[in-house]
N, C-alpha and C positions, 0 to 999 in steps of 0.2 A: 504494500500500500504506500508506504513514504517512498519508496522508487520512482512508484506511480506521477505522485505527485511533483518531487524531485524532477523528471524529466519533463512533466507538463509547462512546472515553471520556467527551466530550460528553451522548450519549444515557443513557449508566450515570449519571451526575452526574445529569442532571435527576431522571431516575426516581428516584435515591435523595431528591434532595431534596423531592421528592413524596411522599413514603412519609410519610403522617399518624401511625401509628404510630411511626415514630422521631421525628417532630418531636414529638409529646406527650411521647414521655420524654423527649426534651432539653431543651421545657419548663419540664416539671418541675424538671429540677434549674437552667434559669436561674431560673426563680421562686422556686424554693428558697431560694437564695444571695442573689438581687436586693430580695426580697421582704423581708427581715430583715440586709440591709447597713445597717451604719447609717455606713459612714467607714472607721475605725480598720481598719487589716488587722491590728491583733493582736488581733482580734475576731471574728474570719472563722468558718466554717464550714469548718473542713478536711476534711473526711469528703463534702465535695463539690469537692474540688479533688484535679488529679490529683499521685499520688506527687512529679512533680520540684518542682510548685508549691509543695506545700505543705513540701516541705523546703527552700525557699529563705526562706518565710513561718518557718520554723522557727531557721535560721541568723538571719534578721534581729530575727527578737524575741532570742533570743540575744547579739545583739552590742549592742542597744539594754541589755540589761541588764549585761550585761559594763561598758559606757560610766559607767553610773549606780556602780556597785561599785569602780569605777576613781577616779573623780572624790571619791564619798564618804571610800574609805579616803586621798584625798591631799589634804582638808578642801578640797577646789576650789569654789568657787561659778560655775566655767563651764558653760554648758548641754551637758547630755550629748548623744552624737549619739543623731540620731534621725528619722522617715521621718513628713513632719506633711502631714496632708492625707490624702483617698479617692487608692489608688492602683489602684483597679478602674474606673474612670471617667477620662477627659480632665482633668475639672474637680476639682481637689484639695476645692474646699468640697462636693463630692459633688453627690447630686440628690435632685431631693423625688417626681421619678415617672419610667419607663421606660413602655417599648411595644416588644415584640418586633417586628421586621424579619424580612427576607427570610433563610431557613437555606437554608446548602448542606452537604449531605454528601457525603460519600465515604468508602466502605470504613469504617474503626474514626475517622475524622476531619469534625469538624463546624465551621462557621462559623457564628456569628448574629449579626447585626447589630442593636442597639441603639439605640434613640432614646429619649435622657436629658434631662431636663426640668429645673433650678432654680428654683422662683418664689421663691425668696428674693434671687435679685440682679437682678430685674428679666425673669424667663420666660426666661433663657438654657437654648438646647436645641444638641444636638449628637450625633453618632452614632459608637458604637464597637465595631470588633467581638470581637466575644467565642469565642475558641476552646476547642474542647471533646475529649477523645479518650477514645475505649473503652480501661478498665482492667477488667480481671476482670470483663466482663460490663455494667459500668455504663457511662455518660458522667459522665465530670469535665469542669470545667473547668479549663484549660490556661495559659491567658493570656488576655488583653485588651490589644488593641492600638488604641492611642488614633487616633481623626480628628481630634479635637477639638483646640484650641490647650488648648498644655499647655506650660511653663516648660521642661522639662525630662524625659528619657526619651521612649521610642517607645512603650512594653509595661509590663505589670505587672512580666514579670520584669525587660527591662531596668530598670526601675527599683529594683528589692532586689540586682539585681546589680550597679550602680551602689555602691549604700550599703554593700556588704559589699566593694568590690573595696579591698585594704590601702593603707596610705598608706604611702609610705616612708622608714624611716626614717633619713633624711642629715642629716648633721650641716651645718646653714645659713650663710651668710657674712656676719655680722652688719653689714659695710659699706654693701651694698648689696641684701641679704634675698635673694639669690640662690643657690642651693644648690650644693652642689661639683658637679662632676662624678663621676660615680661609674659601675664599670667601662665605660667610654666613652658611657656616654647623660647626658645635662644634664637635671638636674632645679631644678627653679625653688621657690621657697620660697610658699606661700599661707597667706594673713591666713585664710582662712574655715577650711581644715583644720588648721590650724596644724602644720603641718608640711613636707614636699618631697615633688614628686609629678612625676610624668614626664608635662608636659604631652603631648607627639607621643601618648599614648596615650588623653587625654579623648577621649570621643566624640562633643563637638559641638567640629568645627572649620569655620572661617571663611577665607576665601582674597582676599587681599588685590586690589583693585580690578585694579593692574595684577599680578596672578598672581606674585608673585616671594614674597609671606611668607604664614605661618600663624597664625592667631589662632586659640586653643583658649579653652573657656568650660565653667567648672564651678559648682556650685550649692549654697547653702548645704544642710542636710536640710530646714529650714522653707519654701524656696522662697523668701525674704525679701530673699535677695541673692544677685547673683552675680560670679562675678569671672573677668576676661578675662587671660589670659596673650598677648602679644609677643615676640618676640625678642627688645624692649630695657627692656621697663616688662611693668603688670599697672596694673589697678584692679578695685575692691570697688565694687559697684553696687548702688544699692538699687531696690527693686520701686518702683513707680511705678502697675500697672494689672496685667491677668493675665500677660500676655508682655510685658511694659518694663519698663525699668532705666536708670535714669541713675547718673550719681556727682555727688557731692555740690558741684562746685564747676563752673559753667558755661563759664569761660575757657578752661581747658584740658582741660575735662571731656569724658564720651563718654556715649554712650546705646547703650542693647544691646533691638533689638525684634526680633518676629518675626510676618512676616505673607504670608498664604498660603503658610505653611510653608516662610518663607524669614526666615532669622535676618540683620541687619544690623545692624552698630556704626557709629556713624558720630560725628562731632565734634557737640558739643553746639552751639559758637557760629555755625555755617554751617548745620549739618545734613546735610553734607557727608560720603556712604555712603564710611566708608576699608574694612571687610571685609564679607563679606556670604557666605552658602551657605545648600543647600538642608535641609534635614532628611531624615535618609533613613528 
């Protein structure tokens, strides 16, 4: 009986994604959108993005201006936060040409897969797919969920909800830049947010060779640097290439890459992998 069913669902799926008729209109609205992206998602075409998307695109233009109004009225010359780079694409410097892929639908839910081109850094191409769902009658699209080597984030949205998740606010131990404790979770103090933030709940964490600690890693908004939390220390990393990071001083320094969607830190002077995990 669940065979039955199993291959029924199977058969439904094909035949929808053969239905030339929906794949034109879905088309349509990836060309829509793809066709006059130029980078910036506070640029977007929202009127082709579904209701949750675009209100999270809404919150985050929001908090980018709130940052700017903040820093102004307190005469700061620190850069305000803010979300740099194509975040509908893998590759934050975006692409200079697409080619639709293979679509699958199902019911009011589509999938299409994307092949992104750059010849501006030498013909880098890569594939991502692009989720789509019926709102009143139309296709929006949903998300974009990266293949592609990316710094940081899985998806469109994870990445605006990233940028909007709060920092918090704990008063720091100016001893040793680590933050109180606060009602029984440890928060650790960060140079890039400048503030206290509850590493255990970053969402790229790294697991120590022999499995006994936790290495968490978060990211400037520019993608320019990033910085690893410990148990006992942190460092601030600078970019180096698209997914690398070193710190600045080689002795006791570390380097932070990621390849085949596998993130590794390991010591600068040996080369010597200390955390390492997968991307999920």
């Amino acid at each position: 009986m669940k065979l039955k069913i199993l291959l029924s669902l199977i058969v439904t799926t094909l035949l929808l994604s053969c239905n030339p008729f929906k794949n034109n209109e879905i088309n349509k609205v990836i060309n829509a959108f793809y066709d006059h992206h130029k980078g910036p998602f506070e640029e977007v075409n929202k009127n082709l993005l579904s209701a949750g998307l675009s209100a999270l695109v809404d919150k985050a233009i929001a908090e980018e201006v709130k940052s700017v109004e903040e820093l102004s009225a307190l005469k700061s010359t620190d850069k305000p936060n803010k979300i740099e780079g194509d975040i509908f694409t893998s590759l934050s410097e975006s692409f200079t040409s697409y080619e639709i892929g293979r679509t699958t639908i199902y019911d009011n839910k589509a999938t299409v897969q994307l092949e992104f081109t750059n010849s501006k850094i030498g013909s880098e191409s890569w594939k991502d797919d692009i989720e789509l769902i019926k709102e009143n009658g139309a296709w929006k699209i949903d998300n974009v969920r990266f293949k592609g080597e990316r710094s940081f984030g899985k998806s469109t949205k994870d990445v605006l909800s990233q940028f909007l998740t709060p920092i918090t606010a704990v008063k720091s131990d100016a001893d040793d830049q680590r933050c109180r404790l606060s009602a029984g979770n440890q928060y650790q103090w960060s140079n890039l947010k400048k503030g206290c933030i509850l590493v255990l709940e970053l969402p790229i964490k790294l697991r120590s060779m022999d499995r006994t600690s936790i290495a968490s890693v978060i990211f400037s908004d520019d993608q320019k640097k990033a910085e690893v939390f410990t148990q006992n220390t942190s460092w601030v990393l600078n970019k180096k290439s698209l997914t690398a990071y070193e710190s600045e001083f080689s002795d006791k320094g570390v380097f932070l890459e990621k390849r085949n969607n596998v993130w590794r830190l390991g010591a600068l002077k040996d080369g010597k992998t200390i955390y390492s995990g997968y991307v999920e």
